[in-house]
C-alpha positions in Angstrom: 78.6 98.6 109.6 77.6 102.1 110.0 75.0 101.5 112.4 75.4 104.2 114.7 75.9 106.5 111.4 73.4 109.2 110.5 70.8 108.4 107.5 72.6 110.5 104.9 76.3 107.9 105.8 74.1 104.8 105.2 72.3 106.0 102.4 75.6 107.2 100.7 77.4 103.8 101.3 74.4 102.3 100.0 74.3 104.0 97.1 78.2 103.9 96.2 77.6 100.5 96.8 74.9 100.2 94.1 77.3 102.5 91.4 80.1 99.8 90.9 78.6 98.9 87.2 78.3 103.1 86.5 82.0 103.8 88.0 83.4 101.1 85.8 81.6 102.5 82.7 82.6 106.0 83.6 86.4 105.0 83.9 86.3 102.6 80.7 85.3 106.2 79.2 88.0 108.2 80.7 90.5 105.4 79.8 89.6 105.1 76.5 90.3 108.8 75.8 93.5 110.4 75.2 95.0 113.1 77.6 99.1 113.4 77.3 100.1 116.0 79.5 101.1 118.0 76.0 97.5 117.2 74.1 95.3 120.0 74.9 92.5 118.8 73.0 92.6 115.6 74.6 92.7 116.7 78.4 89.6 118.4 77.7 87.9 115.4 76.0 88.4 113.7 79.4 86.9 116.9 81.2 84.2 117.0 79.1 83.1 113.5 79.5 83.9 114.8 83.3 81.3 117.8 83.0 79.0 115.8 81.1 78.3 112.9 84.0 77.7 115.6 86.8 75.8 117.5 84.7 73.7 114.3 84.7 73.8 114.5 88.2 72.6 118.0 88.4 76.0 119.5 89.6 77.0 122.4 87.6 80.9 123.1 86.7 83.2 125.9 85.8 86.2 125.9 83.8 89.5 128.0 84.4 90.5 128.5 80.9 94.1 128.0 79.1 95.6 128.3 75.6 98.4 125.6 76.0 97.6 123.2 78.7 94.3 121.2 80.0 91.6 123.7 81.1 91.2 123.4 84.9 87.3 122.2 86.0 85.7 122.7 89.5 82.2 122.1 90.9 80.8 122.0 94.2 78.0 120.5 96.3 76.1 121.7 99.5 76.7 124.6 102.0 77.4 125.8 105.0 79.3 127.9 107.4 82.0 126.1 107.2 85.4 126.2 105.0 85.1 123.9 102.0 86.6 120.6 101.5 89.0 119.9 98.3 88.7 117.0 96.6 91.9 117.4 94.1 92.8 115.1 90.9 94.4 115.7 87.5 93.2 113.9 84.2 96.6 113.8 82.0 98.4 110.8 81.6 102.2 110.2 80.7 101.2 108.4 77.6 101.7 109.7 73.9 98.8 110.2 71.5 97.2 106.9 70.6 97.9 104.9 73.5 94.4 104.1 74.7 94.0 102.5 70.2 97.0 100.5 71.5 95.6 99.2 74.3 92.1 99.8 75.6 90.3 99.5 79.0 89.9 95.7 79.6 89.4 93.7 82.6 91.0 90.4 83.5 90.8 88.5 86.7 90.2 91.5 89.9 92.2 94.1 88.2 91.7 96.5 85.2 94.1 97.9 83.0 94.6 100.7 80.6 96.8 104.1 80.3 95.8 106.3 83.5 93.8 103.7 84.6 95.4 104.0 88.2 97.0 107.5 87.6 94.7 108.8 88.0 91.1 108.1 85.8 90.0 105.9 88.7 90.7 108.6 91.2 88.4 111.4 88.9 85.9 108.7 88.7 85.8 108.1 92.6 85.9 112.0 93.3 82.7 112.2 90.8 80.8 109.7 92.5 81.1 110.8 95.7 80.5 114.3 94.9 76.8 112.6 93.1 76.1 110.6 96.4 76.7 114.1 98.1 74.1 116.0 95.8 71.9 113.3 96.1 71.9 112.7 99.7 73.2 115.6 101.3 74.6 115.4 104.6 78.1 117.2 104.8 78.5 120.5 106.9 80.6 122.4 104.7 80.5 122.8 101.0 82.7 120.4 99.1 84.5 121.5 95.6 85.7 118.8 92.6 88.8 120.0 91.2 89.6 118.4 88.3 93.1 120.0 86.6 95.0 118.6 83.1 99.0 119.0 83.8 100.5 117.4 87.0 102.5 115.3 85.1 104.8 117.6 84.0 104.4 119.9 87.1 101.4 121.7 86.9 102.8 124.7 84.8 99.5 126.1 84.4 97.1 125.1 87.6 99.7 125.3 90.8 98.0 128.7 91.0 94.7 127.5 90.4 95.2 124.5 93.4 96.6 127.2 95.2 93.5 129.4 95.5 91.3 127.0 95.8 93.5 125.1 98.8 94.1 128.7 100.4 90.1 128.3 101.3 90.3 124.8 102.2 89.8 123.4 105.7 90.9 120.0 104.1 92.3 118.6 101.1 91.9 115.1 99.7 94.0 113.7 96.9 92.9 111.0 94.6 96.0 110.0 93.1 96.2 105.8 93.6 95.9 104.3 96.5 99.3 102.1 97.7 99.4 98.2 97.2 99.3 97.9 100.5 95.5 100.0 100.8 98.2 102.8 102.0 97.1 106.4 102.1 100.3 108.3 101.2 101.0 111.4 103.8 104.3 112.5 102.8 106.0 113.0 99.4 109.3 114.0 97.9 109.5 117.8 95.9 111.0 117.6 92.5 112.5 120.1 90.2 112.9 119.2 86.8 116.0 121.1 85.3 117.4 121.1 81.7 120.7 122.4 80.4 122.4 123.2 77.4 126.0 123.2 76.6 128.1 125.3 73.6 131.5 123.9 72.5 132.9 124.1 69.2 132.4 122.4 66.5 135.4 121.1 64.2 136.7 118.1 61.6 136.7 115.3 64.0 139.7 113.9 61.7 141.6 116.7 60.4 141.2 119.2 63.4 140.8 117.6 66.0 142.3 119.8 68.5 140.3 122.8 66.9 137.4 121.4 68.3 135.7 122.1 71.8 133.3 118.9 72.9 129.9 119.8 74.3 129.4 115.9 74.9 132.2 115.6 77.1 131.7 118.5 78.9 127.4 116.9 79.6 129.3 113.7 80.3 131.6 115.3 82.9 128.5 117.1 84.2 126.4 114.3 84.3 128.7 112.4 86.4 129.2 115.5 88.8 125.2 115.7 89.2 125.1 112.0 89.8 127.7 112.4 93.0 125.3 114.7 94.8 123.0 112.2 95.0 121.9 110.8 99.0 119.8 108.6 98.6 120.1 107.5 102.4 119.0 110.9 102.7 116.2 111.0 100.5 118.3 113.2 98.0 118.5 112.1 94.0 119.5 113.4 91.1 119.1 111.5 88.2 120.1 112.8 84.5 117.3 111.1 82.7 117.2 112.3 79.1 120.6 113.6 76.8 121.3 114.8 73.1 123.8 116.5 71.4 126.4 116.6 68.4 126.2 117.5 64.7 127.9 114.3 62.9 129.9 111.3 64.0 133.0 113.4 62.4 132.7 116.3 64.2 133.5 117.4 67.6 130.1 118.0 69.2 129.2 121.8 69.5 126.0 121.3 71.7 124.7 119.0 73.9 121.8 119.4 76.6 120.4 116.9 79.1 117.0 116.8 81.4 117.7 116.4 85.2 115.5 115.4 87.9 116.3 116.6 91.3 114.6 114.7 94.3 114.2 116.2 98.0 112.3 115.6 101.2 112.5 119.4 102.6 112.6 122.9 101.2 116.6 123.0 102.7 117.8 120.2 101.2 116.0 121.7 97.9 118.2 125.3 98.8 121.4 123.1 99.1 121.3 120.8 96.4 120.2 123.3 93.6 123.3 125.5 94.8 125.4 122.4 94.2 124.0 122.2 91.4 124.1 125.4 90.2 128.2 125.6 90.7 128.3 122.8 88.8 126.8 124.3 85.9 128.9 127.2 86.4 132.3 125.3 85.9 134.3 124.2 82.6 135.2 120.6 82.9 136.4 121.3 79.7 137.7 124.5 78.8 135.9 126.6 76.3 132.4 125.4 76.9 130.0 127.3 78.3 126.4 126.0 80.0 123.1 127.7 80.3 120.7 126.2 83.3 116.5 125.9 82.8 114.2 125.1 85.7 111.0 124.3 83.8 109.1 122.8 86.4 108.8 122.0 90.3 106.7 119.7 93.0 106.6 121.3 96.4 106.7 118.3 99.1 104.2 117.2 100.9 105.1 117.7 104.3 102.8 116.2 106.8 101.8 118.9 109.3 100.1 118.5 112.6 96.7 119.4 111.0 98.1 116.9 108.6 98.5 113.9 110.7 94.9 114.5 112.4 93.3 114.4 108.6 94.8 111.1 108.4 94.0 109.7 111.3 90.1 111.0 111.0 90.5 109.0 107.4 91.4 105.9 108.8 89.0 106.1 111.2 86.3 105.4 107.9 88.4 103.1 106.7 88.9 101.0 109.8 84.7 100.5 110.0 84.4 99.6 106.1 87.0 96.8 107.5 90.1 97.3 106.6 93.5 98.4 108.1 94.2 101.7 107.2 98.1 102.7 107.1 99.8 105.5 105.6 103.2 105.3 103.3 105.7 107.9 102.6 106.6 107.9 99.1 109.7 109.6 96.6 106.3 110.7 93.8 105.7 114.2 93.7 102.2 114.9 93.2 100.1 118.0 93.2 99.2 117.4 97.2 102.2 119.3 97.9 101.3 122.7 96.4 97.9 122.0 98.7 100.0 121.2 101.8 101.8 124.2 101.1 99.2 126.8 100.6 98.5 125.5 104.2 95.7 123.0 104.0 95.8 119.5 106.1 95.9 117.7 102.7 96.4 113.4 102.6 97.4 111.9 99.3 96.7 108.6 97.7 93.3 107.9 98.7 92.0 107.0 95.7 91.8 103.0 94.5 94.6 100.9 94.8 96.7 100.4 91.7 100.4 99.9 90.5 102.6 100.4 87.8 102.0 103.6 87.2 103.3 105.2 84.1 104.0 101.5 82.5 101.6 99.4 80.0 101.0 97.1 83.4 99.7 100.2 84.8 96.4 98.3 87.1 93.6 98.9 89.3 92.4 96.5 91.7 88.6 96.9 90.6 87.2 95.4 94.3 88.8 98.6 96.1 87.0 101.0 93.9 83.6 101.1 95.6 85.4 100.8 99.5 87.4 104.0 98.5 84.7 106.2 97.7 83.1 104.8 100.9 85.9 105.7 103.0 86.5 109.3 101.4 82.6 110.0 101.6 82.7 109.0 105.3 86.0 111.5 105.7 84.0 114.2 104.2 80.6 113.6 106.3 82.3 113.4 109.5 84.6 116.0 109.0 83.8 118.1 112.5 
């Protein structure tokens, strides 16, 4: 394996190869700490056992700053004339405060398990080891940046700008985010738009005036049903109402209701379209009287594989096919923050971090065996990246 590869390629794999006790300690770490997208303090307890390792390493980091949301964390290695390379992963989980108490890091059989352990603390693991092989080896012919953000989960309110900026400069973008079951690279994903609304009715004596009443509930369920119509899913299109609350007693007609949407799409028309349905939907009285206020408090941008694209991939699986494995790509209905990359016009690939499953689930896993191959195959991407 590798034979024909320069010294710096064998000496990497080598090395990676030697790191499968360190990985595993580093991502018992990161599992073991809290980081819901909403817990400030904990996303940064995750970066800072982040900015502590490659510290150790002798990489230096910087932090973009923010009051509300996981400060974002970057470093770099090596140099060059070349455009940088992006190495992209985000350290918040969806699980609440606690969770890693519950049920800590453990190991049983080939797989490990533990909130994020997949999604994606194995991914921020492989991205720092790689980035140490690359300090400690050199080798690569353009410089290549960590960036390590705390809020894709609920959309990347605060560092879509950030990966933005930093994919503007990039001549290629690599995603860590969980590799498929299959050992699948993921090079296309669904955009998302996460919606809530909120209804006014009227409230009134559910017994005794009745009629006086105005129901926010049945105008949401109405609604609800409406949304749920638009959905294709032959087409890739979904819409899914996905959280609802509402009403003042069980004796009084309801004077409020709201509900949390999810919209699913495969290209920025079908985006245009639906949210117009959408949107006219909102804008009528199923039942008279009611009126309804729309929110759009967060968004995914697809990933939408572009020429560029589909060569990245293919230069990928070239790595992957000489550490001896198959390589294959999946499309897949997750959003994920490779499509604000893909958009800012990098060639970005998604899911080429360790293979997991269950994401978002106590069976969240990580096959443990594919850990060290990974970070193989993405080092090889980023050496021989022409």
């Amino acid at each position: 394996m590798t034979a024909n590869g320069s010294a710096s390629e064998r000496h990497i794999l080598d090395w990676l190869a030697s790191q499968r006790g360190a990985m595993l300690a580093l991502l018992e770490t990161l599992v073991n700490t809290d980081g819901g997208s909403y817990d400030k303090a904990g996303v940064d307890a995750v970066g800072a056992h982040i900015r502590a390792f490659l510290d150790s390493q002798g990489i230096p980091s910087d932090v973009t700053p923010d009051t509300k949301f996981g400060d974002a964390i970057n470093a770099s290695v090596g140099h060059g004339g070349n455009r940088p390379i992006l190495l992209m992963g985000h350290r918040d989980t969806v699980f609440p405060k606690g969770e890693p108490t519950r049920r800590p890091f453990k190991i049983e059989g080939s797989r490990a398990y533990g909130p994020g352990v997949s999604d994606m603390k194995s991914g921020l693991v492989m991205n720092c080891f790689v980035l140490a092989a690359l300090k400690k080896f050199g080798g690569p012919r353009s410089p290549v940046t960590a960036l390590f953000t705390g809020d894709e989960e609920i959309g990347s309110p605060f560092s879509r700008p950030v990966i933005e900026r930093f994919a503007r400069d990039a001549r290629a973008v690599f995603n860590s985010e969980p590799g498929r079951n299959s050992g699948a690279a993921v090079t296309g994903r669904k955009g998302g738009v996460f919606m809530r609304f909120e209804i006014t009715g009227k409230a009134a004596h559910s017994g005794a005036n009745f009629e006086q009443g105005i129901s926010a509930i049945s105008e949401l369920a109405h609604k609800t049903l409406a949304l749920h119509a638009l959905s294709e899913p032959a087409n890739g299109i979904t819409l899914n109402v996905g959280l609802v609350s509402g009403g003042q007693t069980i004796n009084t007609v309801a004077p409020w209701a709201r509900a949390e949407v999810d919209l699913r799409f495969i290209t920025p028309a079908q985006r245009a379209a639906m949210m117009a349905k959408v949107e006219a939907i909102m804008a009528k009285s199923y039942v008279p009287g009611t009126s309804t206020k729309l929110e759009v408090f967060g968004e995914f941008l697809p990933l939408v594989q572009s020429e560029d694209g589909k060569a990245l991939f293919e230069h990928y699986a070239a790595g992957i096919k000489e550490l001896g494995s198959e390589p294959t790509s999946i499309f897949t209905g997750g959003c994920a923050d490779s499509g604000f990359a893909a958009a800012a016009g990098a060639p970005t690939i998604c899911g080429v971090g360790p293979v997991g499953g269950k994401g978002h689930t106590p069976e969240e896993f990580m096959e443990v065996d594919t850990l060290v191959p990974r970070a193989q195959a993405l080092a090889l991407a980023v050496l021989r990246l022409a």
